[in-house]
FIZASE-498937 format. One record per residue (C-alpha): residue number from 0; residue in one letter; chain; x, y, z. Coordinates in Angstrom, 1 decimal, padded with zeros to 4 digits. Example, Ala and Ser with C-alpha at 12.3 -4.5 7.8 and 13.67 -1.06 7.14 Angstrom:
BEGIN
0,A,A,012.3,-004.5,007.8
1,S,A,013.7,-001.1,007.1
! end
This chain:
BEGIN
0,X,A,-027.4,007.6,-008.7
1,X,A,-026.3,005.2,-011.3
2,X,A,-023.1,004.2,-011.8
3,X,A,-023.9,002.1,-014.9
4,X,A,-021.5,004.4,-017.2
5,X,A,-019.0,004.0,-014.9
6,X,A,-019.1,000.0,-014.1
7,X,A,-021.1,-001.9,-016.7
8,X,A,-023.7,-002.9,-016.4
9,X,A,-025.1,-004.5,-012.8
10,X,A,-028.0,-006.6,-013.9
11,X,A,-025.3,-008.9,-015.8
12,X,A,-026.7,-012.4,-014.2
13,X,A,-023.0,-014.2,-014.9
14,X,A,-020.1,-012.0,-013.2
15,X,A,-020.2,-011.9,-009.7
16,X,A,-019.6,-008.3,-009.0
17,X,A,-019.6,-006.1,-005.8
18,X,A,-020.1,-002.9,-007.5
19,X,A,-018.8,000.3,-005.1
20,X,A,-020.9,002.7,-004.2
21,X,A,-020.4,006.1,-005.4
22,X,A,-021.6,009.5,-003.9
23,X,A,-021.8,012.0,-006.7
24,X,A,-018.4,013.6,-006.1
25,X,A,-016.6,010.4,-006.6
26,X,A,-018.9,008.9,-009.4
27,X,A,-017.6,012.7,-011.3
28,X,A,-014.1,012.6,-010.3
29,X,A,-014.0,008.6,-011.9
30,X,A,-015.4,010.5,-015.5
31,X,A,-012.8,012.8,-015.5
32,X,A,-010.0,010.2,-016.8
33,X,A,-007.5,012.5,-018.2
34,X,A,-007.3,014.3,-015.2
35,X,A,-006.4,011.0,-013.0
36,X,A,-004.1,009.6,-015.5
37,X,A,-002.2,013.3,-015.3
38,X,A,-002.0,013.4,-011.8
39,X,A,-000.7,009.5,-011.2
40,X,A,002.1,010.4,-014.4
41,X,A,002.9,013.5,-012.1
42,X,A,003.3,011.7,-008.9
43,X,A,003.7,008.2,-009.3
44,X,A,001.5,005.4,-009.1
45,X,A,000.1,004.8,-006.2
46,X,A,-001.3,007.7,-005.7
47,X,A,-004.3,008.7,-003.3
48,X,A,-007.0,011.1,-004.2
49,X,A,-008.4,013.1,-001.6
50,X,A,-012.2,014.9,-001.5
51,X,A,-012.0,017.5,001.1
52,X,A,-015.2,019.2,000.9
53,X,A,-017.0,015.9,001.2
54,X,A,-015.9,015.2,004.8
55,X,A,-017.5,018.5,005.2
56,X,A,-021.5,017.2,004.1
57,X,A,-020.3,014.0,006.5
58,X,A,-020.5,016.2,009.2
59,X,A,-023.3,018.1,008.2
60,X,A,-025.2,014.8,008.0
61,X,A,-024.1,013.9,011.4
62,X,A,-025.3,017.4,012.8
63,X,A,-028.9,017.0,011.0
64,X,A,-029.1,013.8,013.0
65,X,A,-028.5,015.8,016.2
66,X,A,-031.0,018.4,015.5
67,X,A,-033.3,015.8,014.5
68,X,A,-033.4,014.4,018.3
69,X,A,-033.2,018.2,019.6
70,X,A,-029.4,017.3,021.0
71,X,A,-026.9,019.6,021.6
72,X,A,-022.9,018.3,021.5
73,X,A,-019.9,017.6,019.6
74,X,A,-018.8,015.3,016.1
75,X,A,-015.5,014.6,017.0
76,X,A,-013.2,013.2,013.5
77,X,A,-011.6,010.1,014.6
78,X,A,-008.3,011.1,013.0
79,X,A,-006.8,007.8,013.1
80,X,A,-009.0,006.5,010.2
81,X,A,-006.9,008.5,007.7
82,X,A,-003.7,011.0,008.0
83,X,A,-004.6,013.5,005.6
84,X,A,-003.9,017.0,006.2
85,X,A,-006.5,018.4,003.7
86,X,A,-009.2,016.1,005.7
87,X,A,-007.8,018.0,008.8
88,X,A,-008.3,021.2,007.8
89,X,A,-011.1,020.7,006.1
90,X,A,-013.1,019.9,009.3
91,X,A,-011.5,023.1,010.6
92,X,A,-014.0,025.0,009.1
93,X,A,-017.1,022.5,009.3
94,X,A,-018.3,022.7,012.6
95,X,A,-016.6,019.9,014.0
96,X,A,-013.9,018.4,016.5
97,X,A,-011.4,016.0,016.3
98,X,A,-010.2,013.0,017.9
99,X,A,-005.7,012.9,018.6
100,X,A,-004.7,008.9,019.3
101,X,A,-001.4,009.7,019.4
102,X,A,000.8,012.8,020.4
103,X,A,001.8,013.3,016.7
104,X,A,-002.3,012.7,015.7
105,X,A,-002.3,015.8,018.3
106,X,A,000.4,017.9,017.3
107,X,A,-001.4,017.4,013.6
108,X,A,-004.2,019.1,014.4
109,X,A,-003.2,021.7,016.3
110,X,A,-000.8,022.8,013.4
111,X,A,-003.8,022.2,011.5
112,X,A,-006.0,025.1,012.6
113,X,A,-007.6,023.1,015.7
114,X,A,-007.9,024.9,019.5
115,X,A,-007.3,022.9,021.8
116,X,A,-010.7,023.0,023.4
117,X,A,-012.2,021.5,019.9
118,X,A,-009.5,017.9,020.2
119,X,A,-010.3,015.0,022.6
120,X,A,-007.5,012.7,023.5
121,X,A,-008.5,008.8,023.4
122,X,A,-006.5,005.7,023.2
123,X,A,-003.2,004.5,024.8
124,X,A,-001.5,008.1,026.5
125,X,A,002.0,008.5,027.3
126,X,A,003.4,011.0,029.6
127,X,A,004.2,013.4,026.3
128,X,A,000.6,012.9,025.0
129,X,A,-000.9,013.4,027.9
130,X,A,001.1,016.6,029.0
131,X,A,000.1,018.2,025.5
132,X,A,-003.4,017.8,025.7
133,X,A,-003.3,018.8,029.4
134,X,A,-001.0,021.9,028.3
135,X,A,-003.6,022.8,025.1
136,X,A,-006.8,022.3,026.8
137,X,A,-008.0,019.0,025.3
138,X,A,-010.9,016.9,026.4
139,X,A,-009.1,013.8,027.8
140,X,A,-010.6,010.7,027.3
141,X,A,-010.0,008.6,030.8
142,X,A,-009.2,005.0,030.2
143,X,A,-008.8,004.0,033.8
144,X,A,-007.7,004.9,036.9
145,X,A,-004.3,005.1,036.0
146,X,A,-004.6,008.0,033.0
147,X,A,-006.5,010.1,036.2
148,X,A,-004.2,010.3,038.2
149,X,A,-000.9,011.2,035.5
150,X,A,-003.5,013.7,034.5
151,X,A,-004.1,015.5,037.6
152,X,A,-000.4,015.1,038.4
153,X,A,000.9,017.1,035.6
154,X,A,-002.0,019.9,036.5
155,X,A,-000.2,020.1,039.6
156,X,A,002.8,019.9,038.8
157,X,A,003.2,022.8,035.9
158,X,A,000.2,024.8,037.3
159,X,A,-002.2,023.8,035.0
160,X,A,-005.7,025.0,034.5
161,X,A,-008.5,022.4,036.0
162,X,A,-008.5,019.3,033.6
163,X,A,-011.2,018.6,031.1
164,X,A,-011.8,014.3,031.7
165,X,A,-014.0,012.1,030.2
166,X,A,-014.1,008.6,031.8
167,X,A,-014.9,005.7,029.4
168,X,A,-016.7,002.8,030.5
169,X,A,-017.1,-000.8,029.7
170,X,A,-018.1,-004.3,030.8
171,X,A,-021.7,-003.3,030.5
172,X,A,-024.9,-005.7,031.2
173,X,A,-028.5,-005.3,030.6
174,X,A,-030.8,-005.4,033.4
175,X,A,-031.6,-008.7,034.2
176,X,A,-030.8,-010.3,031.3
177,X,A,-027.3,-011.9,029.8
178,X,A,-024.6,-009.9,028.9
179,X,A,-025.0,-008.1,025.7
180,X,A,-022.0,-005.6,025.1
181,X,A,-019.3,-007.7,024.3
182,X,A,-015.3,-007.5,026.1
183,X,A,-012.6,-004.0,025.6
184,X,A,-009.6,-003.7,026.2
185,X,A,-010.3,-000.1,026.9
186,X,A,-011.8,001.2,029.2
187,X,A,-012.7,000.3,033.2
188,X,A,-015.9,-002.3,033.9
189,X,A,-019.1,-000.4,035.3
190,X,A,-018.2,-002.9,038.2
191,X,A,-015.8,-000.6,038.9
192,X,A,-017.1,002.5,038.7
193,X,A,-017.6,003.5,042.3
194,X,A,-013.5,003.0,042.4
195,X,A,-012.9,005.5,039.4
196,X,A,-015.1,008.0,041.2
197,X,A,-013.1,007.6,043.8
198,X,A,-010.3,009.0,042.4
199,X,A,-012.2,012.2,040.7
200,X,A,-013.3,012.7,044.1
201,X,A,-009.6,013.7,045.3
202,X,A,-008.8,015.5,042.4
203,X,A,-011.4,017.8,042.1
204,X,A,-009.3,020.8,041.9
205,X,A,-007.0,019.3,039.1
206,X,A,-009.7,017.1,037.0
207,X,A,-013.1,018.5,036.0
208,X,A,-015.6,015.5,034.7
209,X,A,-017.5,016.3,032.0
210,X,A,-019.2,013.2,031.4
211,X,A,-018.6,009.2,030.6
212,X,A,-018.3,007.0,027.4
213,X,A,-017.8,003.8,025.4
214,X,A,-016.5,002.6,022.2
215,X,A,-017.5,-000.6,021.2
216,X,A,-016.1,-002.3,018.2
217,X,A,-019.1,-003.8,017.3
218,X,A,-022.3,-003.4,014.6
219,X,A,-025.2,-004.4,017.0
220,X,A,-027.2,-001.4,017.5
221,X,A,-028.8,-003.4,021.1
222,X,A,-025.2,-003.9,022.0
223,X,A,-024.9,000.2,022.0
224,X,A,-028.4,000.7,023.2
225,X,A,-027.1,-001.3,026.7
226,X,A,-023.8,000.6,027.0
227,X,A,-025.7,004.1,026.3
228,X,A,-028.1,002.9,028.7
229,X,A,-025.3,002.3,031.2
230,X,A,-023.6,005.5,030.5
231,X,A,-026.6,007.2,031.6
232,X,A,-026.8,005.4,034.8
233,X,A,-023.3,006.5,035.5
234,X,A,-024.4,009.8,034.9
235,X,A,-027.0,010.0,037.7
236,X,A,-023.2,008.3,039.5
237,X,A,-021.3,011.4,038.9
238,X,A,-024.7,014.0,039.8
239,X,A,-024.8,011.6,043.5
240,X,A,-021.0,012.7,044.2
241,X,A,-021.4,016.0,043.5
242,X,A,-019.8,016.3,040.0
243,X,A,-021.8,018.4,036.9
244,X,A,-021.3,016.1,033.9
245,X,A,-022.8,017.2,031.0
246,X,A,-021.5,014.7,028.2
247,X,A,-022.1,011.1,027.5
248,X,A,-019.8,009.9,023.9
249,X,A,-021.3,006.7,022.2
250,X,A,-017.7,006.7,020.7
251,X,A,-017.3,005.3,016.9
252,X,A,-018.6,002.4,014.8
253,X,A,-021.5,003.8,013.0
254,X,A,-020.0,002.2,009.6
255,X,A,-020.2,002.7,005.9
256,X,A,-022.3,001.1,003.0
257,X,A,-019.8,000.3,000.7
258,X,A,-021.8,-001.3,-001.5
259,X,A,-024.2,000.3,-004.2
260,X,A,-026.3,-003.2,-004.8
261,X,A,-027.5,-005.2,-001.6
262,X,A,-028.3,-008.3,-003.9
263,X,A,-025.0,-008.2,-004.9
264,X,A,-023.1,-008.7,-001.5
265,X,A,-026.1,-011.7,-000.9
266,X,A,-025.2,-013.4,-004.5
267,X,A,-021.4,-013.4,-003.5
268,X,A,-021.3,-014.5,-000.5
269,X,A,-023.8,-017.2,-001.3
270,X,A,-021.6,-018.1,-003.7
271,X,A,-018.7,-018.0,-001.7
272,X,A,-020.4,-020.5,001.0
273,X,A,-021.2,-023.0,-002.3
274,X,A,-016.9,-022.6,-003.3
275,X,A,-016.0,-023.5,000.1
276,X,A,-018.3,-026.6,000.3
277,X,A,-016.6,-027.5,-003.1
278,X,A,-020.1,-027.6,-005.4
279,X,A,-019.0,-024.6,-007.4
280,X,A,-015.4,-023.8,-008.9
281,X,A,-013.3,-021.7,-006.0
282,X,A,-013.9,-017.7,-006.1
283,X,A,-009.9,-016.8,-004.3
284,X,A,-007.0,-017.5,-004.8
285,X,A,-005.9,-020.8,-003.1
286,X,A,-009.4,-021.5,-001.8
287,X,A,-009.3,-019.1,000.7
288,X,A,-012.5,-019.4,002.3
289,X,A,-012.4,-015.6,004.4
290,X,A,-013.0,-017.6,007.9
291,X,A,-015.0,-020.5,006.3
292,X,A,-014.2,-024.4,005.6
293,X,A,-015.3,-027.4,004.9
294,X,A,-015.2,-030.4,007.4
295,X,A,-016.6,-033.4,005.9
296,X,A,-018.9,-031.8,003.3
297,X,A,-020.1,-029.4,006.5
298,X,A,-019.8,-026.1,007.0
299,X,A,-017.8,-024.2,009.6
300,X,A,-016.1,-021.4,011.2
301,X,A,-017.6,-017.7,010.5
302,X,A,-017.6,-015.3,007.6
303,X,A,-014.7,-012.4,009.2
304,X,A,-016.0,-009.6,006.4
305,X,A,-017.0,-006.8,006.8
306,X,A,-021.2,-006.6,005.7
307,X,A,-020.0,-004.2,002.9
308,X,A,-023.8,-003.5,002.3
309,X,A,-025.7,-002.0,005.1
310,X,A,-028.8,-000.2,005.0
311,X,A,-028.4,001.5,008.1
312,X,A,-024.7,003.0,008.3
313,X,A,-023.3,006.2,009.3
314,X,A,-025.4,009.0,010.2
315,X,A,-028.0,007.0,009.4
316,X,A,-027.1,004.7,011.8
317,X,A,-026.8,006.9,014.8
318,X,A,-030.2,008.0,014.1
319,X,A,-030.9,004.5,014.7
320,X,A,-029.6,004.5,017.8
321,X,A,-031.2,007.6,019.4
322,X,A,-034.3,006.3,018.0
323,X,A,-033.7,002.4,019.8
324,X,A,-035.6,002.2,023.2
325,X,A,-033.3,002.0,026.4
326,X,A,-033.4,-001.8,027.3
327,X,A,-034.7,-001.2,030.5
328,X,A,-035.9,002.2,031.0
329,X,A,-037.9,001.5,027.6
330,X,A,-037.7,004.8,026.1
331,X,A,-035.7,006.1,023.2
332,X,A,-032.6,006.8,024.3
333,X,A,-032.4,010.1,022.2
334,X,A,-035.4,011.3,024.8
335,X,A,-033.4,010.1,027.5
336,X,A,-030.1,012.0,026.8
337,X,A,-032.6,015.4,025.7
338,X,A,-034.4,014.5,029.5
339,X,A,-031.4,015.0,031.0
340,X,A,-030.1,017.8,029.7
341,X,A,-026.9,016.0,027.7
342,X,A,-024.8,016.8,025.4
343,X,A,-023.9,014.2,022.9
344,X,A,-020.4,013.2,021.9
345,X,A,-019.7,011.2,018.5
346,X,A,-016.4,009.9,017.3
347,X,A,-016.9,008.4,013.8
348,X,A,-013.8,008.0,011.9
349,X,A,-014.7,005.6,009.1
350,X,A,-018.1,007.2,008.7
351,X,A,-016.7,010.8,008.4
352,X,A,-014.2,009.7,005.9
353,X,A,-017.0,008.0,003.8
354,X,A,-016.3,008.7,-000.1
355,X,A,-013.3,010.8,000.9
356,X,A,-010.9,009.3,-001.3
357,X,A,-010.3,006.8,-004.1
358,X,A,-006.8,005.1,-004.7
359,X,A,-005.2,004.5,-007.8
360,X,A,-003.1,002.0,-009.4
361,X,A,-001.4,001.9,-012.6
362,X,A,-002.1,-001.6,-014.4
363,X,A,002.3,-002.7,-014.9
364,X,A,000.9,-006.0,-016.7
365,X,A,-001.5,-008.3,-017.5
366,X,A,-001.0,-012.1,-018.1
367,X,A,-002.4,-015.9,-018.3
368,X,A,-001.9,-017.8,-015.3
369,X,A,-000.5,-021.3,-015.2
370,X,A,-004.2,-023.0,-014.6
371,X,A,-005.7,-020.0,-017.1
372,X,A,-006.5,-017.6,-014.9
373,X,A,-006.0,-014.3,-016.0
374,X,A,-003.7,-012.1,-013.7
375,X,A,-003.1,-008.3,-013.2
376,X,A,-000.1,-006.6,-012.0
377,X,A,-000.5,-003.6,-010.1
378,X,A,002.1,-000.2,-009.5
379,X,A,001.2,-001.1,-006.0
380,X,A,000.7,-003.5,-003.1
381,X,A,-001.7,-005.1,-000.3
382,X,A,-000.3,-002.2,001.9
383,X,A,-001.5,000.8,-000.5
384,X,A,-005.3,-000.2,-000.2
385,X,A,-005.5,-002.9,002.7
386,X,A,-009.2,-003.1,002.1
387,X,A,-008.6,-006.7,002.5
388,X,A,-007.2,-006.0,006.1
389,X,A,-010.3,-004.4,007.1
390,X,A,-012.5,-007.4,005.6
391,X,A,-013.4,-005.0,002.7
392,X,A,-014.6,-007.0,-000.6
393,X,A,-015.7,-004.4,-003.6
394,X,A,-014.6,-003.9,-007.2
395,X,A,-011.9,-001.3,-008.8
396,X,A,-013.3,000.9,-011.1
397,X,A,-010.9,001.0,-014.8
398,X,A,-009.9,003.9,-015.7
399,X,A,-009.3,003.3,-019.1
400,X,A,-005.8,005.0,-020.6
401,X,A,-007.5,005.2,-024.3
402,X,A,-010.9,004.7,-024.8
403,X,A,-011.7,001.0,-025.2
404,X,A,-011.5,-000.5,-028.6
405,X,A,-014.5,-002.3,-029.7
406,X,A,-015.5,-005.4,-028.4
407,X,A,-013.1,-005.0,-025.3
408,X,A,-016.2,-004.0,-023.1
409,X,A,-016.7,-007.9,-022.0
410,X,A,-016.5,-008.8,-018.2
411,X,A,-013.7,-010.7,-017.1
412,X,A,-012.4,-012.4,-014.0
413,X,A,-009.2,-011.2,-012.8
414,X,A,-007.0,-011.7,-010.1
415,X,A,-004.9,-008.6,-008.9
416,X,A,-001.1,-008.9,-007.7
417,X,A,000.9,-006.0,-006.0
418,X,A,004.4,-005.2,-006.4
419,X,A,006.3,-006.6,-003.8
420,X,A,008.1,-010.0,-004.1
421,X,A,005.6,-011.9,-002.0
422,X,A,003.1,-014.9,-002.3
423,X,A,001.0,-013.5,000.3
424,X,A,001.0,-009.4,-001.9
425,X,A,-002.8,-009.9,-002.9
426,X,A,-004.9,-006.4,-003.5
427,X,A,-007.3,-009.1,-002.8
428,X,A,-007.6,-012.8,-002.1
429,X,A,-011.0,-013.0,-004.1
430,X,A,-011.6,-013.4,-008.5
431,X,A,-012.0,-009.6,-008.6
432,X,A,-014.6,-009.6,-011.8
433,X,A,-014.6,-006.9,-014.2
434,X,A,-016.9,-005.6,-016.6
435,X,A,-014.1,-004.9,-019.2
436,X,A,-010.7,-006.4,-019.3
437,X,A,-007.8,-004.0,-018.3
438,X,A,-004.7,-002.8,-020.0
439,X,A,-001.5,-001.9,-019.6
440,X,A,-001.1,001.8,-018.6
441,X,A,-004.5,001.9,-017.5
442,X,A,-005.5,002.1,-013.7
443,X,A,-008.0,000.8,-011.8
444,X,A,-009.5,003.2,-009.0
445,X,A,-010.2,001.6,-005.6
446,X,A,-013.1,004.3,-004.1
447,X,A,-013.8,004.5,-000.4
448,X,A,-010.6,003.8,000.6
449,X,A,-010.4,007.2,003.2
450,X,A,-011.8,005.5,005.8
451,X,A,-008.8,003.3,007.1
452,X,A,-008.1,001.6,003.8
453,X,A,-005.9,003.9,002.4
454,X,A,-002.6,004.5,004.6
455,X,A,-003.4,002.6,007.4
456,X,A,-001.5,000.2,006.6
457,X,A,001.1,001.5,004.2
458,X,A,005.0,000.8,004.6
459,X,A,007.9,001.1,002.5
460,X,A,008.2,-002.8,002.3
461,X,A,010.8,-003.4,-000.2
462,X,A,011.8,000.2,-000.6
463,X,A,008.8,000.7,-002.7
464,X,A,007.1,003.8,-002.7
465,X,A,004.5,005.0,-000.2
466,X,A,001.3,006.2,-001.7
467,X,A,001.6,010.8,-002.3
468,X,A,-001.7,012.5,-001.4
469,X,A,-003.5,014.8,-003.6
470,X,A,-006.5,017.0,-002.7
471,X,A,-008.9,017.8,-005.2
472,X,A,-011.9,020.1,-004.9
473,X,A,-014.5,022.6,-007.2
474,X,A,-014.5,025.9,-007.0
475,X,A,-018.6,026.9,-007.9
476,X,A,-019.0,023.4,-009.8
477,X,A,-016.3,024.7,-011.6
478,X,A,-013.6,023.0,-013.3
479,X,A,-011.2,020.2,-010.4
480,X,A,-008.6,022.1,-009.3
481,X,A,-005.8,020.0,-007.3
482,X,A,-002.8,020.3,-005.3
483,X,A,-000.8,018.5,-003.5
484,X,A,-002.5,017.3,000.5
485,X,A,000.0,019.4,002.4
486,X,A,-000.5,022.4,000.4
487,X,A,-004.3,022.7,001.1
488,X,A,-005.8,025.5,003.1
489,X,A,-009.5,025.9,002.9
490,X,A,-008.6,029.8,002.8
491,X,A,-012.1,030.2,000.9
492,X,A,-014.3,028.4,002.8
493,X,A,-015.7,031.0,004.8
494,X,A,-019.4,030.5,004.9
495,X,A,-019.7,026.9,006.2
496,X,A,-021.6,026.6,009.5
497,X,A,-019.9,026.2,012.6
498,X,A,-022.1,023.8,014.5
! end
């Protein structure tokens, strides 16, 4: 879809733009600017704009992949990407499960609509986590030895029903051949396993294995393909001692393609290389180089972005994993986990909440720099969209107050300042360029920010005020209706599928 009414237009050879991509819902929520503008006079600037019913076709593209490979399992919402409750509820009625980090990501659910039986615990557990998810039935994700044996202690101890656990796995090597899946913190080596299915073994009346996992904060598909591999191996581990596992979770990291122009991202990045080397003028503020500099005319260190254009990302790029052979067993691995009878587990957070929300800021000023530059004040700060923490580079959309007065449709480079008395309060370290020049009043919506780039990072630095949540949705391609995110209830959303 073409987002040229929206943005410009893309084949401009000067500005050096990294254009968002836009589903459909989002590109028709950004044309409806009197309804933004309302809701930000309403409820303050910033403000966050949540799309409910499109976490709902994330998981239905997730599940297509699944019956595309013939797989049976579980889409679990990594909840940590985004605390929204109308995402939450949403996925109550979508066919899918959830992922709790934390007791109060736990107790967020379950107030949510969630059974027990549908959450997974994961991450860092302390003894109140842990005894909630034990005491609701939750799938707990194992991180070592340790978690096992609170876990079956507190089944014990209050009479618990037998313990759903997951074990998760790292450290793992391809068969004769270098390492290839990179360090965890989380998680106990494969070198270890015998040692963890030690301690299953004497508490098999309190635990019940279901299966193994990983999570791997990486891109590389072969990276994945090596730890699935090993998971299955660890499998055939659990069937030797007697166990029944039935589940292997390849965890997170399937990404988003946050781009809508892959020549683009190549352009600016080129370009970026050719400011740090000094043979162009600089493209951030202070020279920032994003991970490179320039040593005597050479280049070093690394790019640390994110690739904000990927071809392969999401659902997409699970598929691509099912579909990668096994590096030793040669076969696609989707075959090998259908072979053997598996269910498959999935815990995409970022992917899920792809084109889930937008963030808005309200333009406070607009001024000429010391050196020229032109600079833009935002009603917000670094915190309210932290794209820049997650190595997120993509362009605002304005969201004009009053239609634009002739002639005011030329690009313009920009650089965008929050609100908090701060050198370092950048939106973004990088010459943001525009295809019009904004105004005072008007706002400039940041899309694809659900996906941990929304609240992740948001404090009350300075007393200022954390972002509100609003959840807007259609009713029959209706006119947007909205209200507030703790107020929705997908009460009429009866006739999704349940997976």
């Amino acid at each position: 879809m073409s987002n040229d009414s929206l943005y410009g237009d893309p084949s401009h050879s000067d500005p050096l733009y990294l254009e968002p991509r836009l589903a459909p819902r989002t590109a028709d929520l950004l044309r409806s600017p009197a309804l933004l503008h309302t809701l930000v006079d309403a409820l303050g600037s910033p403000l966050n704009v949540i799309l409910p019913d499109q976490i709902a076709d994330n998981v239905r593209g997730f599940r297509a992949v699944f019956a595309r490979h013939q797989l049976t399992g579980r889409v679990y919402f990594a909840h940590k990407a985004n605390r929204s409750s109308a995402l939450v509820r949403r996925l109550t009625t979508a066919g899918a499960a959830l992922d709790a980090a934390s007791l109060g990501e736990l107790q967020h659910a379950l107030g949510s609509g969630f059974a027990g039986t549908d959450l997974m615990a994961t991450g860092p557990k302390d003894p109140e986590f842990l005894w909630l998810a034990a005491r609701s039935g939750a799938l707990v994700n194992a991180d070592g030895p340790g978690e096992l044996e609170q876990a079956a202690a507190l089944v014990r101890a209050y009479g618990l029903p037998r313990l759903r656990v997951l074990v998760r796995l790292s450290g793992f090597e391809a068969t004769g051949a270098r390492r290839l899946s990179r360090r965890s913190r989380f998680g106990t080596s494969v070198k270890s396993l015998h040692g963890l299915l030690d301690v299953l073994d004497r508490h098999r009346r309190e635990l019940e294995p279901v299966g193994v996992g990983y999570h791997l904060d990486t891109t590389s598909v072969e990276e994945k393909a090596v730890a699935l591999e090993g998971c299955l191996h660890a499998m055939e581990e659990l069937q030797v001692r007697g166990h029944r596992p039935r589940a292997v979770d390849v965890g997170g990291g399937f990404g988003v393609n946050y781009l809508a122009h892959a020549a683009q991202w190549e352009r600016y990045t080129t370009e970026l290389t050719r400011a740090v080397l000094g043979v162009r003028p600089p493209l951030t503020w202070g020279g920032h180089g994003y991970g490179l500099r320039a040593e005597n005319g050479t280049l070093r260190g690394a790019l640390g972005l994110y690739p904000a254009h990927r071809p392969s990302a999401g659902a997409g790029y699970l598929d691509e994993l099912l579909s990668h052979p096994a590096p030793g067993l040669g076969r696609p691995l989707g075959t090998l986990l259908l072979e053997g009878l598996y269910d498959l587990y999935a815990e995409p957070g970022r992917a899920l909440a792809d084109q889930c929300g937008i963030t808005l800021g309200r333009v406070l000023e607009v001024r000429t720099g010391d050196t020229g530059e032109t600079l833009v004040r935002l009603a917000m700060n670094a915190g309210d969209v932290s794209l820049e923490d997650h190595g997120v580079l993509m362009d605002p959309v304005v969201v004009p107050r009053t239609p634009d007065p002739a002639g005011a449709a030329a690009p313009v480079a920009v650089h965008l300042m929050g609100n908090l008395c701060l050198e370092s309060d950048l939106i973004t370290r990088r010459t943001v360029f525009l295809p019009r020049p904004p105004r005072p009043g008007d706002l400039l919506a940041f899309a694809n920010t659900a996906g941990y780039c929304m609240d992740f990072g948001a404090t009350r630095a300075q007393g200022q005020a954390v972002a509100r949540k609003v959840a807007v949705h259609r009713e029959d391609g209706g006119d947007w209706r909205w209200c507030l995110d703790e107020q929705y209830w997908p009460l009429t959303r009866t006739g999704d599928a349940q997976g």
